[in-house]
C-alpha positions in Angstrom: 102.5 -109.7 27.7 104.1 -107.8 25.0 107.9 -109.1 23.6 107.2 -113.0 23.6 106.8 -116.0 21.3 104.1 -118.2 20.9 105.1 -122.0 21.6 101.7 -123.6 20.7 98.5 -124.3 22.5 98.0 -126.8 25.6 94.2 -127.9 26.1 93.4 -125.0 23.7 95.6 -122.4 25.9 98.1 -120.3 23.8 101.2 -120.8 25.6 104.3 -117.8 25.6 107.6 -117.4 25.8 108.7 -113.9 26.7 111.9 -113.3 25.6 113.1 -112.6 29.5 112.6 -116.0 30.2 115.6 -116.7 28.3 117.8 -114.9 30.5 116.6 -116.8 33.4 116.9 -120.4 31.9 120.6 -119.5 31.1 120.7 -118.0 34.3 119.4 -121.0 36.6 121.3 -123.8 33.8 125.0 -121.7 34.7 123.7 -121.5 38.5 123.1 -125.5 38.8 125.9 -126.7 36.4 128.5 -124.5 38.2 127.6 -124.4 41.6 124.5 -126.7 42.6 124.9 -129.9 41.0 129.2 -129.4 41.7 128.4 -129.2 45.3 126.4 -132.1 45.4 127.9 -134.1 43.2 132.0 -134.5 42.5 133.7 -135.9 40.0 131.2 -135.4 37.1 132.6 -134.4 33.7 132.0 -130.4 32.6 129.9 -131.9 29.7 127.5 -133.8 32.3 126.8 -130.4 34.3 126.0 -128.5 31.7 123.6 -131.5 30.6 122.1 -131.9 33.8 121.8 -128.2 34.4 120.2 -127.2 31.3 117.7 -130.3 31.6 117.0 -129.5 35.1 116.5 -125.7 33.9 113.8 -126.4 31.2 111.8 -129.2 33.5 111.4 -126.3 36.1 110.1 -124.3 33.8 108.0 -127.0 32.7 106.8 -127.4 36.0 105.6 -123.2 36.3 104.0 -124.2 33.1 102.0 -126.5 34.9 101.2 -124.7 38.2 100.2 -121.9 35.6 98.1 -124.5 33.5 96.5 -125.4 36.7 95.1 -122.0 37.2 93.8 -121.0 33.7 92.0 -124.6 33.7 90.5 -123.8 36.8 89.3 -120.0 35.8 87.4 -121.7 32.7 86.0 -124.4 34.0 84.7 -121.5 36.4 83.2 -119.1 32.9 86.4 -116.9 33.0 87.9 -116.4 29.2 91.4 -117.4 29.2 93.9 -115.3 26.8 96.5 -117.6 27.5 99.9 -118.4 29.8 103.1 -116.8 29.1 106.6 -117.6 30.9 109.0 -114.7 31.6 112.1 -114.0 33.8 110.1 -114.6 37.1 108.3 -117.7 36.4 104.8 -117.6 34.9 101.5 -115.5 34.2 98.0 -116.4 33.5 96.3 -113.7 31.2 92.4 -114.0 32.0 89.7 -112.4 30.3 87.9 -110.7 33.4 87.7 -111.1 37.2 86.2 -113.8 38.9 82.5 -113.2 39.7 82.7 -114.7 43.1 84.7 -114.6 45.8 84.9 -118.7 45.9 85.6 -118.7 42.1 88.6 -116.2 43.6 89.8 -119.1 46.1 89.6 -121.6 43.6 92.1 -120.1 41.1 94.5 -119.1 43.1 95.3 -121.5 45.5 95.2 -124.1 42.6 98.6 -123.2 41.8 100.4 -123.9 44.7 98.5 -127.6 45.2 99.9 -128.1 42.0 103.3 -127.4 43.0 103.2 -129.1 46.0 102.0 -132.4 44.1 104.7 -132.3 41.6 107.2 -131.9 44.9 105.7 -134.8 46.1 106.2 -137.0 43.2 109.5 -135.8 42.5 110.6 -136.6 46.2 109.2 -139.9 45.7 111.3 -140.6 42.3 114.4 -139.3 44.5 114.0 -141.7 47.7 113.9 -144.3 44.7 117.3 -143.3 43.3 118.6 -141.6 45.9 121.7 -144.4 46.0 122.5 -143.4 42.9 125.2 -140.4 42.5 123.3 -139.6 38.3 122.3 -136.7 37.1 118.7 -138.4 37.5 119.5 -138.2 41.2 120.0 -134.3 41.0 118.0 -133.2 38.3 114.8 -135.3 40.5 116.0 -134.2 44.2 116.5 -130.5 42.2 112.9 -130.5 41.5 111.3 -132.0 44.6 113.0 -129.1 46.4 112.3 -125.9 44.3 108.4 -126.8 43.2 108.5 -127.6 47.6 110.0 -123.7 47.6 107.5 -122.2 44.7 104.8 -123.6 46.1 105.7 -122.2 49.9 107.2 -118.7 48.5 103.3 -118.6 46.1 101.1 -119.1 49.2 102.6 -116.2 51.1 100.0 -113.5 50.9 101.7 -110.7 48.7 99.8 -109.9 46.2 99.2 -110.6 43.1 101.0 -113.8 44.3 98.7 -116.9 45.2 99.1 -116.5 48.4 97.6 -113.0 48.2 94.9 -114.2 46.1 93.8 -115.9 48.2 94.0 -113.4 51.1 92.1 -111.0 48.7 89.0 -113.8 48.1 88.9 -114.1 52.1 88.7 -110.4 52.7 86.1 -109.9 49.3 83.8 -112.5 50.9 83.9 -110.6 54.1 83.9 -107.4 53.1 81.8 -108.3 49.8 83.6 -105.4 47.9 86.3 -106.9 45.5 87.6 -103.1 44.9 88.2 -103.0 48.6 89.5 -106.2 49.1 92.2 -105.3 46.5 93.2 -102.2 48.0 93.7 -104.4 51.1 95.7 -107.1 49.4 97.8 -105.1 47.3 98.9 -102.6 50.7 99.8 -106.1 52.0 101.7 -107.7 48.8 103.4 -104.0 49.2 105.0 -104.9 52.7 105.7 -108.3 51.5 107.6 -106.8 48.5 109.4 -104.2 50.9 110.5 -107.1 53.0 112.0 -109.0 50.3 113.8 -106.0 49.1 115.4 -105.5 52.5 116.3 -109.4 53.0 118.1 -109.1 49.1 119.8 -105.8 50.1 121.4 -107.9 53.0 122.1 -110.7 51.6 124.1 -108.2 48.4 126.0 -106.9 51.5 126.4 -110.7 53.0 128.5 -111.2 50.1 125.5 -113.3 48.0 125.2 -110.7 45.4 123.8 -113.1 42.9 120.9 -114.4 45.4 120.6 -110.7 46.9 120.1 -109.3 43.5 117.7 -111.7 42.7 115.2 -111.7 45.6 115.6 -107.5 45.7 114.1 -108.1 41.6 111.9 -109.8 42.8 110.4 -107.9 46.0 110.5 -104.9 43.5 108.9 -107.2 41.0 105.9 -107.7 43.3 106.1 -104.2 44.7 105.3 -102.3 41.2 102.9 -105.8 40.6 100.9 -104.8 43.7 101.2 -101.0 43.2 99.7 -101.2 40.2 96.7 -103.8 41.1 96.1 -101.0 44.0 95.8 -98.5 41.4 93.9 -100.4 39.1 91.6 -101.0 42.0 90.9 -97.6 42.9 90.2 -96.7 39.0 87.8 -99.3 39.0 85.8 -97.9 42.2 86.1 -94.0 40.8 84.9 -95.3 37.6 82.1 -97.9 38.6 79.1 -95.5 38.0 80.5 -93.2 35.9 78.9 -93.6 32.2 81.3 -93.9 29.3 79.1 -90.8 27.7 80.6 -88.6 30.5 84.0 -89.1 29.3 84.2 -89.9 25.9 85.4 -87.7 22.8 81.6 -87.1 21.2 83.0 -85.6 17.9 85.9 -87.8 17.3 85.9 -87.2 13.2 86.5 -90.1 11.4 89.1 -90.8 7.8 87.8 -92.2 5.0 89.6 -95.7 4.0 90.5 -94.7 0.5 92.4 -91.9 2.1 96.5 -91.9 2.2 98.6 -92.3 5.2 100.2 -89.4 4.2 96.5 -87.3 4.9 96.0 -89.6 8.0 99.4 -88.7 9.7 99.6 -84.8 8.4 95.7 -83.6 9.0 94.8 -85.6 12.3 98.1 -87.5 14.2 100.1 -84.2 13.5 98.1 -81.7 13.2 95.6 -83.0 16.0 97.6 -85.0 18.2 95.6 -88.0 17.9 96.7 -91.1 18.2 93.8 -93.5 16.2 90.7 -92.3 14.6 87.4 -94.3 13.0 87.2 -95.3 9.5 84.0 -94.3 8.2 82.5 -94.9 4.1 79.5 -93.4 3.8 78.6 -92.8 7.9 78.9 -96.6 8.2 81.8 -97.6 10.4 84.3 -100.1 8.3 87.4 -99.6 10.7 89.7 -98.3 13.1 93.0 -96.9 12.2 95.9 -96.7 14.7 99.4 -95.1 15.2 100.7 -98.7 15.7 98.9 -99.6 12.1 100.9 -96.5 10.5 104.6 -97.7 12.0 105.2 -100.4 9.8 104.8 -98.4 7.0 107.8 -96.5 5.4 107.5 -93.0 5.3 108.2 -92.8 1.6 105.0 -95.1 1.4 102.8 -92.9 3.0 101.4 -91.0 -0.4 100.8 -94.2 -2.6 99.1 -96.4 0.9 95.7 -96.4 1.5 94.1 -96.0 5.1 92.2 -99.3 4.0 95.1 -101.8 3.7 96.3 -101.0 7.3 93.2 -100.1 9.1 91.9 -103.0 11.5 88.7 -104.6 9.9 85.3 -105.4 12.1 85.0 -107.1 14.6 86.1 -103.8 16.5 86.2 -103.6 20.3 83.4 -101.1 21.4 81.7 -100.0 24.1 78.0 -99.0 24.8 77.7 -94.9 26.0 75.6 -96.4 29.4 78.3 -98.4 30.0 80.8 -97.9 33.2 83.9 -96.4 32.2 84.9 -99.2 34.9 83.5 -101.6 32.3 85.5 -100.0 29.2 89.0 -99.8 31.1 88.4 -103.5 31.4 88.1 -104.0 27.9 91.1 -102.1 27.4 92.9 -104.4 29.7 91.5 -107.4 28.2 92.3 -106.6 24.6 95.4 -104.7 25.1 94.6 -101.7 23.5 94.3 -98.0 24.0 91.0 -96.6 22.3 87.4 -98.0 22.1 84.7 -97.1 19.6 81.7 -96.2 21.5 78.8 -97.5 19.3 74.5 -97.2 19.9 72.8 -99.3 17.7 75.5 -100.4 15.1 76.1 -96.3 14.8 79.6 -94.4 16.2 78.7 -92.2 19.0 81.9 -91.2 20.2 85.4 -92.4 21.0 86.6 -93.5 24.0 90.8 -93.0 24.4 93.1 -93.7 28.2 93.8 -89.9 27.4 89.4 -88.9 27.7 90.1 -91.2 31.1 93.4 -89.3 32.3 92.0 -85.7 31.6 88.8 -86.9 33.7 91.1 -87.8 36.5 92.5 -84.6 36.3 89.3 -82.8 36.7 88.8 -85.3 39.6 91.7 -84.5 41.1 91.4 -80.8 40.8 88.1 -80.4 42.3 89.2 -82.6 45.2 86.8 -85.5 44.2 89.7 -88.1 43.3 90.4 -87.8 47.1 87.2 -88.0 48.3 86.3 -91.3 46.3 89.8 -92.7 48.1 88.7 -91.7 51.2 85.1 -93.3 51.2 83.1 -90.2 51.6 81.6 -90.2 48.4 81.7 -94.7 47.9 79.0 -93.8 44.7 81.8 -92.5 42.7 81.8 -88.8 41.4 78.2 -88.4 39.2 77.7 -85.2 37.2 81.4 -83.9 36.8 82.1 -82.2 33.0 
């Protein structure tokens, strides 16, 4: 997840910050110092419910930390590659590498989370009984705790995807249906209800006269609504593109810069004048790099004649992709690694160039034809073969 801050590494795990997650912290800390902790408790000081609130506020966070810890542990002790965990305005993420290869491994991850929660509920209900006499911020900030991980770990197991909850619905329906394309599109048309019905419940709270609460859970249900949208999506790229080779789609004469060239040459002769958007390096037909319109941004414009492709290309190892290879298989990659273009390589030699826009215009083709349809529909559950 772009816009975030690394905070270190847990069990080897990079762990984030995005910068969203500030606005809930302050959000949640104002919430509990001015109206929680008030209501439960009178007579406190200003100073001790802003304490309380703000430490209550971090240890709930700390506690998504660990329902999200719970899941990325899980996934590699299960082979998956874990990017790492980042926190953001609606809780937490786990970034994995790849899918789960079974539908158990599926189970597993997901419902991890929510155990978690409920354990931490647990043990914070049992360190409330024990000073539940006690009108201290311990009191709240413990009874807080054993109430909300109670309500994250109910609110994760309902089954709208991608929440838990419809994680695990979708490794049910994969091990019946044994399609995990199919059992997406399933989950995510019910995580698309779920989302609709939490948009309507906000929208009548706002109008109850709860606008804070009604705003929230409306953020959310849309939230999870786009969330589910695009895991359908996603889903029905992976089935179009399952046996669809990357040679099919990719550009087979990309052209290539050489890396004592300027960035002045790069941006003029090829992003301007070609509309691309990255392009190989190449020295003497061997590939040394890959040069982006990301790399060129940092760089001044009245730097471009006197910098060198070389000092702001990205150096091997590159992220490439075999021409047999499923387009399924490159879109992955591009997931995984977060970026837009793959070199397409046979034998340590540059074949071609693989960009989202080769994909797109494919789709288009698809779609004009009438074969995007058909693959949505079923009919043709091979996936579109021989289409320029």
């Amino acid at each position: 997840m772009r816009a975030s801050f690394q905070l270190g590494r847990i069990a080897g795990i990079a762990i984030g910050v995005h910068y969203t997650w500030l606005i809930a912290f302050f959000l949640i800390a104002w919430t509990l110092a001015q109206e929680l902790f008030p209501s439960w408790y009178e007579g406190w000081s200003r100073a001790a419910y802003w304490g309380t609130g703000l430490l209550a506020a971090l240890l709930l966070f700390a506690s998504v930390l660990l329902h999200e810890l719970a899941h990325s542990l899980v996934a590699r002790s299960r082979g998956l590659p874990v990017r790492g965990i980042t926190l953001f305005i609606f809780g937490g993420v786990s970034s994995l590498g790849s899918e789960a290869r079974r539908a158990w491994d599926e189970f597993l991850i997901a419902v991890v989370g929510p155990l978690v929660s409920l354990g931490l509920a647990g043990l914070f209900a049992l360190g409330w009984l024990a000073v539940s006499g006690q009108e201290s911020p311990l009191t709240a900030i413990v009874g807080y705790l054993a109430l909300v991980n109670a309500m994250l770990a109910v609110f994760n197991l309902v089954p709208g995807f991608p929440l838990d909850g419809g994680r695990v619905l979708r490794s049910i329906l994969w091990g019946v249906l044994g399609s995990l394309s199919r059992a997406t599109q399933v989950a995510a048309s019910v995580g698309q209800a779920v989302a609709l019905v939490l948009m309507g419940w906000g929208i009548l709270e706002l109008f109850s006269g709860n606008q804070l609460s009604g705003i929230w859970v409306a953020l959310i249900g849309w939230f999870l609504y786009s969330a589910a949208d695009a895991s359908r999506r996603d889903a029905l790229l992976q089935r179009l593109f399952r046996d669809v080779p990357v040679r099919k789609v990719m550009d087979e004469h990309p052209g290539a810069i050489g890396p004592e060239e300027t960035v002045e040459e790069l941006v003029r002769h090829h992003f301007l004048e070609r509309g691309l958007r990255a392009l190989p390096v190449q020295q003497d037909d061997r590939l040394v790099g890959i040069v982006t319109l990301s790399d060129v941004k940092p760089v001044p414009p009245e730097r471009w004649a006197t910098t060198r492709v070389a000092e702001i290309m990205t150096r091997p190892p590159l992220h490439a992709v075999a021409p047999e290879a499923p387009v399924a298989e490159a879109l992955n990659l591009m997931a995984v690694h977060d970026v837009n273009q793959l070199l397409v390589v046979r034998q340590e030699r540059l074949v071609g160039f693989l960009r989202r826009a080769d994909i797109i215009r494919y789709l288009q083709v698809l779609a004009e034809l009438g074969l995007e349809e058909a693959v949505r529909r079923g009919v043709s559950d091979r996936g579109p073969r021989g289409t320029p």
